[in-house]
C-alpha positions in Angstrom: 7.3 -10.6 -1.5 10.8 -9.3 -2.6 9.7 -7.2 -5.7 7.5 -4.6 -3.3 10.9 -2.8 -2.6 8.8 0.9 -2.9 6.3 -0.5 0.2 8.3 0.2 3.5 6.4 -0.4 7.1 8.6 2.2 10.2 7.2 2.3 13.4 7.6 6.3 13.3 6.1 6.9 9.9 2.2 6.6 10.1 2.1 4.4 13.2 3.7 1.4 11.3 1.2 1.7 8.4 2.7 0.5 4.6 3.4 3.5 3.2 5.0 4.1 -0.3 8.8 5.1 -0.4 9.2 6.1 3.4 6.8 9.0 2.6 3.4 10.1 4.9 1.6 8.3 1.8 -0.2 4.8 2.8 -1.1 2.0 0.7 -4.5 1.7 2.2 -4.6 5.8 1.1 -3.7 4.6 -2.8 -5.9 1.7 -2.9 -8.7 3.8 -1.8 -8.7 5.9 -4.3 -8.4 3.1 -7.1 -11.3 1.5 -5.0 -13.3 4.7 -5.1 -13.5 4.7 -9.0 -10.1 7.1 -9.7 -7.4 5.9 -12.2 -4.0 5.9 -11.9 -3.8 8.6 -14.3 -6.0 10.5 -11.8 -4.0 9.1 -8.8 -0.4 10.8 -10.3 -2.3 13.9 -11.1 -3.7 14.6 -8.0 -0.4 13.3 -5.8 2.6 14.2 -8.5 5.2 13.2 -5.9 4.3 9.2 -6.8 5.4 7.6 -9.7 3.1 4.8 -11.3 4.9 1.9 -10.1 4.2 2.8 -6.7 0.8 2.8 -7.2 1.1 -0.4 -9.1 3.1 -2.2 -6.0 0.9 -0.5 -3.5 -1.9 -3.0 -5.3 0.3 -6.1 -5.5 1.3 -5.3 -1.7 -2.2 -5.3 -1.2 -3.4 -7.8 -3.3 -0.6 -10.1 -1.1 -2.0 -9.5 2.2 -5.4 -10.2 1.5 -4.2 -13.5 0.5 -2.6 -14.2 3.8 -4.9 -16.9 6.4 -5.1 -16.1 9.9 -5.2 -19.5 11.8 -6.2 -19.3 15.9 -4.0 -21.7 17.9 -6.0 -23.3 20.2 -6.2 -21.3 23.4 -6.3 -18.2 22.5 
């Protein structure tokens, strides 16, 4: 996806996790929280170092990988 250009994934930040903007902030962390029942409005209040759209792209980015397949070759 080319429009997710807030989700970055470094080997040295967070073990290779996606985090949001190079920061020590995960998508799995955001989508949690809008999992758990908190809005986005709650999201920025608690964490005022994100901006809505990452919280927005951390759920497409999300929402994208859930919709990738994982197909086993045969021998493995």
């Amino acid at each position: 996806m080319t429009d997710l250009n807030r989700i970055a994934q470094q080997p040295d930040v967070m073990g290779g996790k996606a985090c949001i903007r190079g920061m020590r902030v995960t998508v799995g962390m955001v989508v949690g929280q809008i999992g758990a029942g908190h809005s986005i409005e709650a999201v920025l209040a608690d964490c005022p170092y994100l901006e809505r759209e990452d919280i927005l792209q951390a759920l497409r980015y999300a929402a994208w990988r859930t919709e990738e397949r994982e197909v086993r070759l045969a021998g493995e």
